[in-house]
C-alpha positions as CSV (number, residue, x, y, z in Angstrom):
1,X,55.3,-58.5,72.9
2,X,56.5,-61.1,75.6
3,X,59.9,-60.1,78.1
4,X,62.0,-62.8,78.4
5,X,64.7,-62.8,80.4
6,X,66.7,-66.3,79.8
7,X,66.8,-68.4,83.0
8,X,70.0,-70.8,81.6
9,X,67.6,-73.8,82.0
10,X,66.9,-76.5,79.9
11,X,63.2,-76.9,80.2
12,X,61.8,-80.4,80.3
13,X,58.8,-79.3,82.9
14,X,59.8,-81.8,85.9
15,X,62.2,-80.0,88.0
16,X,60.1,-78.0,91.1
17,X,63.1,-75.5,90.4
18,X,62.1,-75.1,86.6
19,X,58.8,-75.0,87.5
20,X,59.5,-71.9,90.2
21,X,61.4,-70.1,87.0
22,X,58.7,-70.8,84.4
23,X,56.1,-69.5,87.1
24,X,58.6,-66.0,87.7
25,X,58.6,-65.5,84.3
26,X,55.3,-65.6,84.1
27,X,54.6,-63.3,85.8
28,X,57.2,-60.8,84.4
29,X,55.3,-61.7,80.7
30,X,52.5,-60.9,82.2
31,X,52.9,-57.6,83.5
32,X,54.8,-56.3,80.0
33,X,51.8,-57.5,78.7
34,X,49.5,-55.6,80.9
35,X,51.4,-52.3,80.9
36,X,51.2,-52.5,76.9
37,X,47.5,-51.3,77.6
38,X,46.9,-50.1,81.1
39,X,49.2,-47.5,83.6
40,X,50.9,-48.7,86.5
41,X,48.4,-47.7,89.0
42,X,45.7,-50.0,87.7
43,X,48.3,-53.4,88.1
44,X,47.2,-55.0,91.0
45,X,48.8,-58.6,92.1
46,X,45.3,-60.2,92.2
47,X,44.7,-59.7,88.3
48,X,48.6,-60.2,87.5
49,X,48.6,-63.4,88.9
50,X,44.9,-64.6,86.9
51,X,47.0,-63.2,83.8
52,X,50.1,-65.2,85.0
53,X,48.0,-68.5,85.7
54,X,48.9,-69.1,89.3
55,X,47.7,-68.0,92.8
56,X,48.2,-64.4,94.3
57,X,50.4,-66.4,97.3
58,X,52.7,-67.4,94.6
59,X,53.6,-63.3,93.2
60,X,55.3,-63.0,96.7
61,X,57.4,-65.9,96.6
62,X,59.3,-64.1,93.7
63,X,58.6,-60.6,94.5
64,X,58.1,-58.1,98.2
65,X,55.5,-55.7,96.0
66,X,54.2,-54.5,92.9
67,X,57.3,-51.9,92.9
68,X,59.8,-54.9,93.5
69,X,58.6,-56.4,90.4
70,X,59.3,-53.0,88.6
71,X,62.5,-53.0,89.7
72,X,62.9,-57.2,88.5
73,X,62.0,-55.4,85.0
74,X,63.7,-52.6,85.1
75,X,67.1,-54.0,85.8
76,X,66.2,-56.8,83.5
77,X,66.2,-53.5,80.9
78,X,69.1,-52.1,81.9
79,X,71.1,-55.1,81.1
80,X,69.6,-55.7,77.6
81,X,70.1,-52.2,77.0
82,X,74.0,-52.1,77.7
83,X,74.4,-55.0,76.0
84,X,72.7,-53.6,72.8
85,X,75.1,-50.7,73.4
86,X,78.3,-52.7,73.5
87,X,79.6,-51.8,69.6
88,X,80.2,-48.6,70.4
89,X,80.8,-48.4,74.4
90,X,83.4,-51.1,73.5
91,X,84.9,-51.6,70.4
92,X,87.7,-49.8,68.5
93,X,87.5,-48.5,65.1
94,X,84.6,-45.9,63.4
95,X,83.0,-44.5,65.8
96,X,79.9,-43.5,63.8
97,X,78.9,-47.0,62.2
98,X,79.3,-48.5,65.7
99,X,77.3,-45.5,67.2
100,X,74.6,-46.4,64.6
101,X,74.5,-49.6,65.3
102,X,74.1,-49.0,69.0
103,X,71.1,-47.1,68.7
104,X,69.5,-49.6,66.0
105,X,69.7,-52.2,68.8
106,X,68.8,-49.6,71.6
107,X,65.5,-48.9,69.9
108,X,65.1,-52.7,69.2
109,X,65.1,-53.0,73.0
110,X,63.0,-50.3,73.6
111,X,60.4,-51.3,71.1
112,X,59.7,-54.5,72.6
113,X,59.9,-53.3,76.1
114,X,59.1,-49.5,76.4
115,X,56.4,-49.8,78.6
116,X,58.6,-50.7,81.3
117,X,60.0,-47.7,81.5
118,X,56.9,-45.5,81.3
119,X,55.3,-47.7,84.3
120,X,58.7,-47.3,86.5
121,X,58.4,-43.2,86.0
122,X,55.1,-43.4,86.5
123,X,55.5,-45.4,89.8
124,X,58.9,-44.2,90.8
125,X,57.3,-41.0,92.7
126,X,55.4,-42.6,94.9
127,X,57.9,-45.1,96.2
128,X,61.5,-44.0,97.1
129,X,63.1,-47.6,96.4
130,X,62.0,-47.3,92.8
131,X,63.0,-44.1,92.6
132,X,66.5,-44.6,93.2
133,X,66.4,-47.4,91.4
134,X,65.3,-45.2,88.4
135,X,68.1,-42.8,89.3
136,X,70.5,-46.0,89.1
137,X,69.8,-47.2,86.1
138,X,70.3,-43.7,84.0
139,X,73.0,-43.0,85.8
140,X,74.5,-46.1,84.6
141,X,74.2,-45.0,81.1
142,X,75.8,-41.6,82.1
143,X,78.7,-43.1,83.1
144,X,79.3,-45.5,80.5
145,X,78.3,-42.5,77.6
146,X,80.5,-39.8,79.6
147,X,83.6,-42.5,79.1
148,X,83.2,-43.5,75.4
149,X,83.2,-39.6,74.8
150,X,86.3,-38.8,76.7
151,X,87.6,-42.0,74.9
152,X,87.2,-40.6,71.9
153,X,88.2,-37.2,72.8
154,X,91.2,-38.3,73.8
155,X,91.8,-39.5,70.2
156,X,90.9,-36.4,68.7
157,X,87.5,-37.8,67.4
158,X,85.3,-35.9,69.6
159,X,85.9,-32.2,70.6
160,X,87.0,-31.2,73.5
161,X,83.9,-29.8,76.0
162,X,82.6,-31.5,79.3
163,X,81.2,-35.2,78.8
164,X,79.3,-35.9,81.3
165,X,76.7,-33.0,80.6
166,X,76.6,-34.1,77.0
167,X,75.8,-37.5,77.9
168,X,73.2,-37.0,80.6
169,X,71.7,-34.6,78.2
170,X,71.7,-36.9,75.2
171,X,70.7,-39.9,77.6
172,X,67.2,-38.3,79.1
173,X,66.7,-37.7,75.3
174,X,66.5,-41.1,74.7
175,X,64.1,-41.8,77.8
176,X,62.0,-39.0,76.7
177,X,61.8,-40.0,73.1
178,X,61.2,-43.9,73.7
179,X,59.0,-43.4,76.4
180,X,56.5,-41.2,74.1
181,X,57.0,-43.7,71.2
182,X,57.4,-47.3,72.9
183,X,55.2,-46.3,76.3
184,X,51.9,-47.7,75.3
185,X,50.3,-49.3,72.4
186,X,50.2,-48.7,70.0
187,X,53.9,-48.7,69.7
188,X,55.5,-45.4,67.0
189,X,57.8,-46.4,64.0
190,X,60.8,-47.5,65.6
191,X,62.6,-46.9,62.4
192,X,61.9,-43.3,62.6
193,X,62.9,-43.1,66.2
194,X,66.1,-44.6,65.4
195,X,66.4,-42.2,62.7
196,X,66.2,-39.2,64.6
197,X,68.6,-40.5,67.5
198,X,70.9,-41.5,65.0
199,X,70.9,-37.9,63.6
200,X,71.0,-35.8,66.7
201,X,74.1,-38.5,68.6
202,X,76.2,-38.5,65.8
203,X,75.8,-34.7,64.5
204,X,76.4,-33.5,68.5
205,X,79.0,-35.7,69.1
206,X,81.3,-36.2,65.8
207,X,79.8,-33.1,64.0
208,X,78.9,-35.7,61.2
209,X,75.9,-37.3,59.1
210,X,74.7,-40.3,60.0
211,X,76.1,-43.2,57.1
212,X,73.2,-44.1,54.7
């Protein structure tokens, strides 16, 4: 399945400057669509660029190194993935049909685009850049986790134990889980995934069922 990340352009195919995002996205399409089938360490910026239709001069125009682009995705990721997560990192009311919600569009995200996460763990320990970059972007889920908890502790939804533990713990669940289903193709049941996510987040954290 093709990444898109919206460029905000309005696409008639004159402007040199839509031309430069069409050819960027390119190449981002084309490496979710490489890592679908092959690891990290057999990408190489000659063959992305044949898959991308343009010259290997042009991949560095956009991008230092393979691990740059990584990171182009990966943040790319992070940003789809918090916004999936806004019902329940930011709105009042039920917590658990907003939780549910949440991880419905998480594993949406996931599905489409879990390969990018494989391929930046895979790569991450050989380039230190990457790796913080990797240690970024969970920690950004910590955080924002850790707070909706104390959130809703302080509301006497959520019992009272440490947050942050909770949520780191529930959050490398989530990489673990989506990683082993949405890492290569072919691609698990997502519905099942979100299933089991559902069940474990809401029974940890509100001692509840998941709604039907």
């Amino acid at each position: 399945m093709p990444l898109h990340f919206a460029s905000g352009w309005a696409d008639d195919g004159r402007s040199p400057r839509k031309k430069s995002e069409r050819t960027r996205q390119a190449i981002l399409d084309s490496a979710l669509a490489f890592l679908w089938d092959h690891p990290f360490r057999d990408l190489n910026v000659a063959q992305l660029m044949t898959l991308a239709g343009s010259s290997r001069p042009a991949f560095y125009q956009y991008f230092a190194d393979l691990h740059d682009l990584m990171r182009t995705l990966l943040d790319g990721m992070r940003d789809d993935i918090m916004a999936a997560a806004a019902p329940w990192l930011e709105s009042e009311g039920d917590p658990v049909p907003l939780l549910q919600a949440t991880l419905s569009r998480f594993v949406t995200v996931c599905y489409q685009r879990g390969p990018i996460l494989r391929a930046v763990v895979d790569a991450a320990s050989s380039d230190k850049d990457l790796e913080q970059a990797w240690t970024g972007f969970m920690q950004t889920f910590d955080d924002a986790v850790a707070r909706r908890i104390e959130y809703d502790q302080a509301e006497g939804l959520i019992p009272p134990f440490p947050a942050r533990p909770v949520a780191v713990a529930l959050n490398r669940l989530d990489a673990s889980m989506v990683i082993e289903h949405f890492g290569q193709r072919p691609p698990g049941n997502p519905e099942a995934v979100t299933q089991a996510l559902t069940r474990i987040w809401i029974s940890t954290l509100y001692g509840r069922e998941a709604l039907p």
